[in-house]
C-alpha positions as a LaTeX table, in Angstrom:
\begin{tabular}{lrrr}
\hline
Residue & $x$ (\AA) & $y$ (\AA) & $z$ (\AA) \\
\hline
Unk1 & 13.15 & $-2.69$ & 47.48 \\
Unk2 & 10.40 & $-3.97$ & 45.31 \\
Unk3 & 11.01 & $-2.60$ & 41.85 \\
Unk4 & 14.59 & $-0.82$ & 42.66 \\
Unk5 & 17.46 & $-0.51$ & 40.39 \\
Unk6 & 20.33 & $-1.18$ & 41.93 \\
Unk7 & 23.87 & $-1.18$ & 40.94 \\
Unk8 & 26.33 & $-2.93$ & 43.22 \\
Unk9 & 29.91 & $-2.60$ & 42.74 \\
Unk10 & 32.04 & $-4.67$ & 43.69 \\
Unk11 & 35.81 & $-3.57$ & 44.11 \\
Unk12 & 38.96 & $-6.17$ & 44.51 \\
Unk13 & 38.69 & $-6.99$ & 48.35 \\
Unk14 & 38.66 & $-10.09$ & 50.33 \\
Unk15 & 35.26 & $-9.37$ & 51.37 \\
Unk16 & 33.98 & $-9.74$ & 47.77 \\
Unk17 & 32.59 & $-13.15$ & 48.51 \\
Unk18 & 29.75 & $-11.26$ & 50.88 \\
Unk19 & 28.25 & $-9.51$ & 47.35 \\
Unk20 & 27.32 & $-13.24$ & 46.11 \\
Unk21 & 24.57 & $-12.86$ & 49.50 \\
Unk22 & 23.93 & $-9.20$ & 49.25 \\
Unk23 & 23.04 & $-9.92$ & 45.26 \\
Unk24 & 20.32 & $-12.70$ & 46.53 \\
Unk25 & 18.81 & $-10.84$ & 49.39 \\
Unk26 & 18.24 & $-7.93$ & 46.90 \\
Unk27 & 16.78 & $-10.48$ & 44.26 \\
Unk28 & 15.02 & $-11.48$ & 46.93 \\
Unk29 & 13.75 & $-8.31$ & 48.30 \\
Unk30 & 12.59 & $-7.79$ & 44.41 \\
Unk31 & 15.56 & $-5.30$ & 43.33 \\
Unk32 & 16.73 & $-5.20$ & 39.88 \\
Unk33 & 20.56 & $-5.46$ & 40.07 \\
Unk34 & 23.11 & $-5.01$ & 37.89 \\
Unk35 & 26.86 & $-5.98$ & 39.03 \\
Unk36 & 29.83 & $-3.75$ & 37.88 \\
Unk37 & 33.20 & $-5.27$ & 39.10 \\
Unk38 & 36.67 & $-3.85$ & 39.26 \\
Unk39 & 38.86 & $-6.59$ & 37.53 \\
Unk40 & 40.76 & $-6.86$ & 40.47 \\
Unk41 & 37.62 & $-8.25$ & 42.02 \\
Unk42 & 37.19 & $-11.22$ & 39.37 \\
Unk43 & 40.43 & $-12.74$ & 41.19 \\
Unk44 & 37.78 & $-13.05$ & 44.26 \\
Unk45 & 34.53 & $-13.80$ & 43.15 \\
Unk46 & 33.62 & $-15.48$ & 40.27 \\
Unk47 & 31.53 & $-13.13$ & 37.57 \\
Unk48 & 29.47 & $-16.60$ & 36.27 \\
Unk49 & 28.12 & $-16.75$ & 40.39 \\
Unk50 & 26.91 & $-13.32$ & 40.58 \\
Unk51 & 25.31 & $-13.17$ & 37.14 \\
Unk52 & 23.48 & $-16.26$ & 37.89 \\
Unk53 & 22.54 & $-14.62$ & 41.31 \\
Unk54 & 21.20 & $-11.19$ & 39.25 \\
Unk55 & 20.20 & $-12.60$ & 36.36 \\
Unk56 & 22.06 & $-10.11$ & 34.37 \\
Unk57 & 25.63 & $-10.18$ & 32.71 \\
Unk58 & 28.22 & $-8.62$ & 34.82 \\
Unk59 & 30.04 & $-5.42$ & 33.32 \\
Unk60 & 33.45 & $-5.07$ & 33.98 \\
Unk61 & 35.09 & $-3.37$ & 30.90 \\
Unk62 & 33.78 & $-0.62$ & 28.64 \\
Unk63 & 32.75 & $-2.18$ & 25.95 \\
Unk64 & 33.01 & $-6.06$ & 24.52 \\
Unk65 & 36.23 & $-6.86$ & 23.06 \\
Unk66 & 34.40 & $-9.58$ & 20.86 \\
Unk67 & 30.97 & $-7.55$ & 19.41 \\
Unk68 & 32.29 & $-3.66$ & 20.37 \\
Unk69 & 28.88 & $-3.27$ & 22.57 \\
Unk70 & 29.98 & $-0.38$ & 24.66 \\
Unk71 & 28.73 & $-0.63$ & 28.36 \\
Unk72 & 27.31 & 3.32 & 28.59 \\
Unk73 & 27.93 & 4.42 & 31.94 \\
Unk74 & 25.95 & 7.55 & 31.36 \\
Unk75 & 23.07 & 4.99 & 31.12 \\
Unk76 & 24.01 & 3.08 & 33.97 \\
Unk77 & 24.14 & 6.33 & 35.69 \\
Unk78 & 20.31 & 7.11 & 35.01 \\
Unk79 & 19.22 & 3.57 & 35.32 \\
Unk80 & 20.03 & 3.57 & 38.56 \\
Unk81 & 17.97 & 4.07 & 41.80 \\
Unk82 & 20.75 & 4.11 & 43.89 \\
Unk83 & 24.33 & 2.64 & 43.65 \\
Unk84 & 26.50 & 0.52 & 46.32 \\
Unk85 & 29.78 & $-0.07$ & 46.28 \\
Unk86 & 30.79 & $-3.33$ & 48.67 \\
Unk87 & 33.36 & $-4.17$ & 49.16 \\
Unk88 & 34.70 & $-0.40$ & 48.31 \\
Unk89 & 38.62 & $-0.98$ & 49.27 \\
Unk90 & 40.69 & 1.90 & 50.35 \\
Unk91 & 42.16 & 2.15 & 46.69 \\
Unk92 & 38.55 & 2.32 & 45.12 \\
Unk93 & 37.60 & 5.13 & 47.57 \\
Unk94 & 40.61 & 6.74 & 47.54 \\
Unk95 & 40.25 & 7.56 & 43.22 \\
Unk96 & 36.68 & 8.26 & 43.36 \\
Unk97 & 37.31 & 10.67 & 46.19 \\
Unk98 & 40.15 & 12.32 & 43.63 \\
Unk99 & 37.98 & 12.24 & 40.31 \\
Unk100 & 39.91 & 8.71 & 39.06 \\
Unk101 & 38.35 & 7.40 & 36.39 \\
Unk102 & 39.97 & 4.34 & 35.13 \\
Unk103 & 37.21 & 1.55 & 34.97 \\
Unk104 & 33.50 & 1.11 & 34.70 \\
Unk105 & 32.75 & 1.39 & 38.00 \\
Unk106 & 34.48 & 5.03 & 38.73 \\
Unk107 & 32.70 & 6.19 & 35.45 \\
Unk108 & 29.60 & 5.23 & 36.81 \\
Unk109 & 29.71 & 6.32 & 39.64 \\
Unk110 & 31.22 & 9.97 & 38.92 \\
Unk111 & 27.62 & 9.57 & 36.27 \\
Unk112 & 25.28 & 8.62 & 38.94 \\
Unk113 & 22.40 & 11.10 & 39.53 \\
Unk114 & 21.45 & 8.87 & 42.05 \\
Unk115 & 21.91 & 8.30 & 45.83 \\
Unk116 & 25.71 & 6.35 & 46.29 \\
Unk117 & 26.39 & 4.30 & 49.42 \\
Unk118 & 29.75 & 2.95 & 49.97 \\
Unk119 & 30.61 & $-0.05$ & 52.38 \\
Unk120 & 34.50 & $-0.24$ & 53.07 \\
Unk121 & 36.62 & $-3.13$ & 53.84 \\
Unk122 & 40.45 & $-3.21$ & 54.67 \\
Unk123 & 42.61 & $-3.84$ & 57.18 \\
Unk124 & 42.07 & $-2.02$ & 60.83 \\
Unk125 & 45.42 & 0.34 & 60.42 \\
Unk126 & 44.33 & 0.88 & 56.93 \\
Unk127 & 40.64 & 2.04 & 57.51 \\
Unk128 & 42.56 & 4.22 & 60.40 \\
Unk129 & 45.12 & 6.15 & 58.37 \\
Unk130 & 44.33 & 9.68 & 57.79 \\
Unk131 & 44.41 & 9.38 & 54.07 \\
Unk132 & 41.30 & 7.11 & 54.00 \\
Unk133 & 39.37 & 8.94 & 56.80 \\
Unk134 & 40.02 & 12.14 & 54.59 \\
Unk135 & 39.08 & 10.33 & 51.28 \\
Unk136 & 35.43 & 8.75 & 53.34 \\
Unk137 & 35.02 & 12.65 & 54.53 \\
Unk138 & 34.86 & 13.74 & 50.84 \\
Unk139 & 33.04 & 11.17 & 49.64 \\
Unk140 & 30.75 & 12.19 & 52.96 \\
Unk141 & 30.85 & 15.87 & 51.45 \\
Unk142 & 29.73 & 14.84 & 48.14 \\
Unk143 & 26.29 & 13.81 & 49.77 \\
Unk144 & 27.43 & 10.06 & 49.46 \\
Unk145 & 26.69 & 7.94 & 52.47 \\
Unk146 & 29.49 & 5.79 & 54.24 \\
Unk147 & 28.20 & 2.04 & 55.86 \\
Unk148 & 30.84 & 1.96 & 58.51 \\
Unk149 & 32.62 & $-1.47$ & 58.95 \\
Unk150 & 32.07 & $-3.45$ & 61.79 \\
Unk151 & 34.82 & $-4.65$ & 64.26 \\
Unk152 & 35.82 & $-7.84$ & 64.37 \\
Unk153 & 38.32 & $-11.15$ & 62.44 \\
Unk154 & 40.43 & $-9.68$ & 59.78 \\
Unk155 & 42.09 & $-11.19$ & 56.66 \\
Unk156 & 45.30 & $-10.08$ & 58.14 \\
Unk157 & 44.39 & $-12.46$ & 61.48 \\
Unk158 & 43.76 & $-9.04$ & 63.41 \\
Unk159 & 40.80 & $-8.19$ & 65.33 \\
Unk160 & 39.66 & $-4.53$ & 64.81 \\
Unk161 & 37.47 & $-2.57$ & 62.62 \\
Unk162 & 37.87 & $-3.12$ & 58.99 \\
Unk163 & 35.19 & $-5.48$ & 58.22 \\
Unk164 & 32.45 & $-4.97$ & 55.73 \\
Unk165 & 29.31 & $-4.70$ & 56.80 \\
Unk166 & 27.08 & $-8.02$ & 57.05 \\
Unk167 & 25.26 & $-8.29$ & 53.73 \\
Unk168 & 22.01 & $-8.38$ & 55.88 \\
Unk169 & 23.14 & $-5.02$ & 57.84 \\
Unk170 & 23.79 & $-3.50$ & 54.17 \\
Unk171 & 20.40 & $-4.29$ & 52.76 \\
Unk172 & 18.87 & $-2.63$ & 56.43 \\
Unk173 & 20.37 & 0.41 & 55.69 \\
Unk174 & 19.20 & $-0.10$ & 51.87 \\
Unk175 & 15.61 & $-0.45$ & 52.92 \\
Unk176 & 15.70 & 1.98 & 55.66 \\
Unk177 & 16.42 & 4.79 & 53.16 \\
Unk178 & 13.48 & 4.02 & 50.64 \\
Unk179 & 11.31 & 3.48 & 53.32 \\
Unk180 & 12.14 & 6.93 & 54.75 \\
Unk181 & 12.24 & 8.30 & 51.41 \\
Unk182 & 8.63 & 8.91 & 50.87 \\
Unk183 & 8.20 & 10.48 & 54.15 \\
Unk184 & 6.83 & 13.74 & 53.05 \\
Unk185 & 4.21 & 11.82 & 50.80 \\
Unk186 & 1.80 & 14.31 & 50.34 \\
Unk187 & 2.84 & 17.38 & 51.48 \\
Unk188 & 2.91 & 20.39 & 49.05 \\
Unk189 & 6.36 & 22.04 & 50.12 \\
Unk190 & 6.67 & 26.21 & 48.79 \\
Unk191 & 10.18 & 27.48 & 48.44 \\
Unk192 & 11.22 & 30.86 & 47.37 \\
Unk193 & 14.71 & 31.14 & 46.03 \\
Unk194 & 17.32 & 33.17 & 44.36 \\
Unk195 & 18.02 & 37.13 & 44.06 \\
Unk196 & 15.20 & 39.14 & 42.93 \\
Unk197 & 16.44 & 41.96 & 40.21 \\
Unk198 & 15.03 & 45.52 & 41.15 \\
Unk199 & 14.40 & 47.25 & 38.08 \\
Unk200 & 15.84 & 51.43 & 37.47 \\
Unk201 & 15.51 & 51.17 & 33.97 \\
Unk202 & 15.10 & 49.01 & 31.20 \\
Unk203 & 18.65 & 47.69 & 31.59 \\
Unk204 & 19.43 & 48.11 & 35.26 \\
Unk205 & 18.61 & 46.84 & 38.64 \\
Unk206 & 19.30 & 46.25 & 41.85 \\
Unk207 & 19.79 & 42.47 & 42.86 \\
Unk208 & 22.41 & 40.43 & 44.64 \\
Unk209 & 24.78 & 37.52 & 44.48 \\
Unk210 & 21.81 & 34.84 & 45.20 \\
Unk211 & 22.74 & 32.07 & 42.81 \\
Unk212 & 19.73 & 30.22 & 43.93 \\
Unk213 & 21.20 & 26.96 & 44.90 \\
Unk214 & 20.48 & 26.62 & 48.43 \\
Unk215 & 16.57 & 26.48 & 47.77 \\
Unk216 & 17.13 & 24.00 & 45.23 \\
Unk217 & 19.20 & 22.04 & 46.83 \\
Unk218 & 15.90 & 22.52 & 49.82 \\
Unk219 & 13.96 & 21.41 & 46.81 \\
Unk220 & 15.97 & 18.15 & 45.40 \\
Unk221 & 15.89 & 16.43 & 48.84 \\
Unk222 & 12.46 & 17.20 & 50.30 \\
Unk223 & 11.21 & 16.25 & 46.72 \\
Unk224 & 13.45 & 13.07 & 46.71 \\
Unk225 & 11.69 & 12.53 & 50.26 \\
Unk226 & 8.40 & 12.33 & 48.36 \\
Unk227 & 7.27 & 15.90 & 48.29 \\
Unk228 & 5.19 & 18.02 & 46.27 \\
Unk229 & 7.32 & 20.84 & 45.52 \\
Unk230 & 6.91 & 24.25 & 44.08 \\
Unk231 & 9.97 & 26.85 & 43.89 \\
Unk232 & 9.36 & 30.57 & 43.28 \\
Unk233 & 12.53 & 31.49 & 42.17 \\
Unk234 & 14.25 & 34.73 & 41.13 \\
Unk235 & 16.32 & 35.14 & 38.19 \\
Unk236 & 18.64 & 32.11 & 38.48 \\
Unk237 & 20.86 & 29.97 & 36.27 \\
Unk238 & 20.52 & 26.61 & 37.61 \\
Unk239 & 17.55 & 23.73 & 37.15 \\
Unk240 & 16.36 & 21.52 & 39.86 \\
Unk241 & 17.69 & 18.09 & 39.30 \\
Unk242 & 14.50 & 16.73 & 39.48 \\
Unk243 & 11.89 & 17.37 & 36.53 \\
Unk244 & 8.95 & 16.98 & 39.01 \\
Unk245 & 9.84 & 19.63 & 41.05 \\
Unk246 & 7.67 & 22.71 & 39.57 \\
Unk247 & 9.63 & 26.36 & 39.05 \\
Unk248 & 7.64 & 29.40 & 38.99 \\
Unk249 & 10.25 & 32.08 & 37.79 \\
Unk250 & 9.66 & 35.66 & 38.91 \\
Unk251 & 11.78 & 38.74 & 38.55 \\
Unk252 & 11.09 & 41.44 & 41.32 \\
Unk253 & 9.61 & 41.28 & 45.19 \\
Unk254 & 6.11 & 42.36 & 43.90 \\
Unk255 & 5.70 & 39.61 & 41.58 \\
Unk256 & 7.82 & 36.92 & 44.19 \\
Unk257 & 5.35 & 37.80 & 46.97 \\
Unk258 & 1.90 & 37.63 & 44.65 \\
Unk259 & 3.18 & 34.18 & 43.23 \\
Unk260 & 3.65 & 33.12 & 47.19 \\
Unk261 & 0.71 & 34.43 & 48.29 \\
Unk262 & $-1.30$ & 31.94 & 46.11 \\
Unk263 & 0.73 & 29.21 & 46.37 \\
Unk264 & 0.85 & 29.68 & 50.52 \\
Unk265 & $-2.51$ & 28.54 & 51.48 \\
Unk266 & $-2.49$ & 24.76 & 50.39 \\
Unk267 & 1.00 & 24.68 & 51.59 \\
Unk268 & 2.06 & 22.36 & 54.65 \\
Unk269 & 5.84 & 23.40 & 54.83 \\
Unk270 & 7.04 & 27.31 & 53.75 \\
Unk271 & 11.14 & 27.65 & 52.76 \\
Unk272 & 11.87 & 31.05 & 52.90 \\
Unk273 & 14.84 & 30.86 & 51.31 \\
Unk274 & 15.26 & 33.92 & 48.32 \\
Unk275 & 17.40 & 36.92 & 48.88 \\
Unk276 & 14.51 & 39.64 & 48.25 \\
Unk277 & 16.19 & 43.01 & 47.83 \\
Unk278 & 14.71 & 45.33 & 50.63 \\
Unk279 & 14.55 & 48.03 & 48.78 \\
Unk280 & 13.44 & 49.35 & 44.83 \\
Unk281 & 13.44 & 52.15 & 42.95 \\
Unk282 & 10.56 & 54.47 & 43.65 \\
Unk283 & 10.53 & 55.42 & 40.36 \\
Unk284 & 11.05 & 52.90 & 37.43 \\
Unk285 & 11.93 & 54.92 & 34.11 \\
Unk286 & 11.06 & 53.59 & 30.78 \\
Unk287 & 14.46 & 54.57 & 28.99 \\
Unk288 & 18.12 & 54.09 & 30.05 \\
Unk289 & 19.50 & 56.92 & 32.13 \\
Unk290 & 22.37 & 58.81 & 30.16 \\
Unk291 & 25.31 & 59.39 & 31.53 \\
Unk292 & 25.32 & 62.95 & 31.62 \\
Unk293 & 26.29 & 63.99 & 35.53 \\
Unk294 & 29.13 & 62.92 & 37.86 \\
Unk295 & 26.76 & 61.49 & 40.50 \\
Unk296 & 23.45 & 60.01 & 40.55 \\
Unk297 & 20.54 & 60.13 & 43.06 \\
Unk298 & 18.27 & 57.18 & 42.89 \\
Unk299 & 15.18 & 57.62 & 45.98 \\
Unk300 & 14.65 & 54.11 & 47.24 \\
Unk301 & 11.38 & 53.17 & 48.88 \\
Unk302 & 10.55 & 49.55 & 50.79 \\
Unk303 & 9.99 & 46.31 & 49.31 \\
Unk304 & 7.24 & 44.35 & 51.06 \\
Unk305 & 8.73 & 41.99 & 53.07 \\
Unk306 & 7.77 & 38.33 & 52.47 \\
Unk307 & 7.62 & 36.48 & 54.93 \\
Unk308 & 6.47 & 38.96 & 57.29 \\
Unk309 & 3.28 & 39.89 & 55.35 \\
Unk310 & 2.45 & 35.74 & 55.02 \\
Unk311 & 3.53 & 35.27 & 58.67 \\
Unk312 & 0.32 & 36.77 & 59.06 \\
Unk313 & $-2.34$ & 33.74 & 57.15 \\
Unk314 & $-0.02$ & 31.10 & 59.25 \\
Unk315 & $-2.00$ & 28.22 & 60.23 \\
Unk316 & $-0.73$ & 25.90 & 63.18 \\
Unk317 & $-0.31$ & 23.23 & 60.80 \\
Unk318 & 1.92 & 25.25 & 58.43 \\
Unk319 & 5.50 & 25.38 & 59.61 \\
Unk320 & 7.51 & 27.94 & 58.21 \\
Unk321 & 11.34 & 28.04 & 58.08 \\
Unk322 & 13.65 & 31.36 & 57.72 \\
Unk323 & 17.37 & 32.42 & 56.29 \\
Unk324 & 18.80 & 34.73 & 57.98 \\
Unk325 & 22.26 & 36.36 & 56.40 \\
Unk326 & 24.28 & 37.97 & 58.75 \\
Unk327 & 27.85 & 40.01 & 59.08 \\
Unk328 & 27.46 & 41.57 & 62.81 \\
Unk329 & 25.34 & 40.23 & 65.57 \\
Unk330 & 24.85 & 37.01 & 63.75 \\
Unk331 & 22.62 & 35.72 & 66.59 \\
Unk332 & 21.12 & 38.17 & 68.19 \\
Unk333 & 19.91 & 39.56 & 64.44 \\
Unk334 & 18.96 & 35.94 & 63.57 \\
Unk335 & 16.83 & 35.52 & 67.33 \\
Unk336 & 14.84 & 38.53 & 66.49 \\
Unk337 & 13.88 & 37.81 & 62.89 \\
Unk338 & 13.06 & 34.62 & 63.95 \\
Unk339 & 10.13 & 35.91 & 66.35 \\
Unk340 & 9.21 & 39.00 & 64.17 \\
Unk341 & 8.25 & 36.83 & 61.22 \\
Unk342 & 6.92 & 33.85 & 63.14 \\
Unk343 & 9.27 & 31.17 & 61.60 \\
Unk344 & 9.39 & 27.67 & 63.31 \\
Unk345 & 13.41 & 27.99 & 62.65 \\
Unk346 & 15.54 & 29.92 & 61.20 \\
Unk347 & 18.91 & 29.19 & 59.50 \\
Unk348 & 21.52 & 31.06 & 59.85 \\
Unk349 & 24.86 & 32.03 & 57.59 \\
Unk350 & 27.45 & 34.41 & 58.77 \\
Unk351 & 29.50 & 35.72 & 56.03 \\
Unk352 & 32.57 & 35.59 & 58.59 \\
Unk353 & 32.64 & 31.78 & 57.78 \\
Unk354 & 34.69 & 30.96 & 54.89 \\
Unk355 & 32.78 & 28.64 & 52.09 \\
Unk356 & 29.12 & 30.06 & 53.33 \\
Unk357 & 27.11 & 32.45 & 51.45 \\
Unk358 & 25.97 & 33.15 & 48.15 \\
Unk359 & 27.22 & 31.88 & 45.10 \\
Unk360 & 29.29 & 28.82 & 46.28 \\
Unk361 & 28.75 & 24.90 & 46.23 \\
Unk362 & 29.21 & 24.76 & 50.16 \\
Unk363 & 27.37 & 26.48 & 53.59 \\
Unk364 & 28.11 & 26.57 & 57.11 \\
Unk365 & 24.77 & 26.97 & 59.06 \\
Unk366 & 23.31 & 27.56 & 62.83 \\
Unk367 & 19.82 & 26.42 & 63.21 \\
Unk368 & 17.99 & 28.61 & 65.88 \\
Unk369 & 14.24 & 27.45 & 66.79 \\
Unk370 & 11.34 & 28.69 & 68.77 \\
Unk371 & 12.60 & 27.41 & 72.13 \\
Unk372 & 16.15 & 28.79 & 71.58 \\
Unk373 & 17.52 & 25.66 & 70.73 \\
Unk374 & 20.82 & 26.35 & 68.92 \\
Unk375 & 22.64 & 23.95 & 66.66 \\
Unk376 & 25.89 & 24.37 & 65.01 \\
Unk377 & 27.04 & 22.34 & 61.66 \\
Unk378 & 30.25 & 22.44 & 60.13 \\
Unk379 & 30.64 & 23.53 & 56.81 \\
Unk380 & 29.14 & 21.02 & 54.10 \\
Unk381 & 28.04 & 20.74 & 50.74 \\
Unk382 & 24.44 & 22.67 & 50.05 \\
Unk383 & 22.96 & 19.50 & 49.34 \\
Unk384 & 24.33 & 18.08 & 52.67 \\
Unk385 & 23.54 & 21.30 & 54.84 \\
Unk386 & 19.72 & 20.68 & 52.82 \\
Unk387 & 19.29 & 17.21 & 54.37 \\
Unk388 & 20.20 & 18.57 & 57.91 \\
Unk389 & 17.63 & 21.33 & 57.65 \\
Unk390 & 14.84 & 19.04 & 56.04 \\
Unk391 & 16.06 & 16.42 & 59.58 \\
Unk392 & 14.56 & 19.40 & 61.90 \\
Unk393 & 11.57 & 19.94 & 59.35 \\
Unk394 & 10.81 & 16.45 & 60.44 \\
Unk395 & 11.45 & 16.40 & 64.14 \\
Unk396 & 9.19 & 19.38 & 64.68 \\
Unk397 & 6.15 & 17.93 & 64.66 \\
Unk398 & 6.71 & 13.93 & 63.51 \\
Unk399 & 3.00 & 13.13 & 64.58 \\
Unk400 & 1.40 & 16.04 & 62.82 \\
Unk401 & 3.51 & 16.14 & 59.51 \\
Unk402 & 3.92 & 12.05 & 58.85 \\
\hline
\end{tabular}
């Protein structure tokens, strides 16, 4: 935690008392940490405790009423390494899960670039009714990740699960993440991405819906994972949200597959993740085609395909991963792509399933490896289906990659 910037927010719950500990062992663990409270929370912890603890004035409204300093939480948002919210009560949860923005600590957090990790507290029947377990699984869909509470002595005088996490459990999980986080420290990662754009003429092609997002998605977490991470990427709108992830921006197959080709050999881990139009023009012409007949013939000839042309300079320590889109056969198509173009796994999206595919914010995938072992995940954000795919990068060869 050495160095960290952490923002913990507290939120008006009995266990508030626990963020007076979790502020020293962070302090302690040599975080920098900045407290935003809920001013429902001052009625249960004391802001003059926990600024002592931080060594940093607490924030609790927007700005101060007696100099008009305004407490940015765009900057808080960018500051931060990763944000906590414990105690997060079922009300706290429950607005950031709807977009509420009422106080500092909502606005922050709906700013926050950075990883968020909530740690509930309330009653047993509470944590239990299907309004909060829907609200947690948003908050799970957004990417954010949910410290369960523990079982045991409530407020109330019931015994169940409702209670925050220990402070000590919380700062585990804390320090379990960063230490995993550089875990691809020095592997250069290659990920192709978006359409590509045929050209016919000088103002048409042939392309497809790719809006890129999946690969960069691929390319946020394995760089957040400590990564060295090159995209090749089609004509897309969209930026990686990390500046030190490198985009190489190409147009067609030819000039996606040359740009690969150099980039493949000092590459530990291949993401084959573009939608490369199969086919071109055979003939590009130089002016716009008039519209002069009722019907038009264009001749289409192969584009070379990708991955099956670098399949071939594979070394045993590359591993390579696939996409596979699919509308019939889904498996069976996947199965044999998979061994045709010598992919460690490949990923599979059916456009059957509803949210998956090109151009949304969400995906539904199967993950189908060399030994035929299939896994199924239910439909998630692309961010969240990235971290499950970047999980079986890592158990493939843990001795050989780490």
């Amino acid at each position: 935690m050495e160095g960290r910037n952490v923002i913990l927010g507290i939120t008006g719950g009995i266990a508030a008392y626990k963020a007076a500990i979790l502020v020293r062992l962070l302090v302690k663990e040599g975080a920098q940490v900045q407290v935003v409270m809920t001013k429902t929370a001052k009625e249960f912890i004391s802001p003059l405790t926990l600024a002592t603890l931080s060594k940093k004035p607490i924030l609790i409204e927007f700005f101060n009423p007696e100099n008009g300093d305004w407490n940015s939480h765009v900057d808080l948002g960018l500051w931060a390494d990763i944000l906590l919210i414990a105690p997060a009560t079922a009300n706290t949860i429950g607005k950031a899960a709807g977009g509420i923005a009422d106080n500092l600590l909502l606005t922050t957090y709906l700013s926050a670039k950075c990883p968020v990790f909530w740690a509930p507290t309330m009653d047993l029947d509470m944590y239990n009714h299907p309004t909060v377990r829907r609200n947690i699984e948003i908050l799970k869909s957004f990417g954010n990740t949910i410290i369960e509470a523990e079982t045991g002595e409530l407020a109330s005088g019931l015994v169940g699960k409702g209670r925050m996490a220990e402070p000590e459990s919380i700062l585990a999980v804390l320090k379990n993440f960063f230490n995993q986080k550089k875990i691809f420290s020095g592997k250069k990662v290659l990920i192709t991405a978006g359409p590509t754009y045929e050209n016919i003429d000088p103002v048409r092609y042939i392309g497809n819906r790719s809006s890129g997002k999946m690969g960069f998605a691929l390319a946020d977490v394995l760089y957040e994972l400590g990564a060295d991470v090159t995209i090749v990427a089609g004509p897309v709108k969209i930026k990686p949200e990390n500046a030190g992830v490198r985009v190489v921006s190409v147009n067609c197959a030819e000039h996606m597959l040359e740009k690969t080709k150099e980039l493949f050999a000092d590459s530990q881990i291949i993401i084959f993740a573009a939608a490369v139009a199969d086919y071109k023009p055979k003939e590009i012409l130089d002016t716009k085609i008039k519209k002069n007949d009722d019907t038009l013939i264009l001749e289409l000839v192969k584009n070379p395909d990708i991955a099956a042309v670098l399949a071939k300079m594979k070394k045993d320590t590359q591993i390579t991963v696939g996409f596979a889109l699919e509308t019939d056969n889904e498996l069976e198509n996947a199965q044999l792509k998979l061994e045709r173009k010598n992919f460690d796994f490949i990923v599979l999206n059916s456009m059957k399933d509803a949210g998956a595919g090109f151009e949304g914010d969400t995906n539904k995938i199967t993950i189908v490896d060399k030994r035929n072992i299939i896994q199924k995940f239910e439909l998630k954000t692309k961010k969240e289906v990235a971290r499950d795919i970047v999980q079986k990068i890592i158990s493939l060869d843990e001795t050989s990659m780490i």
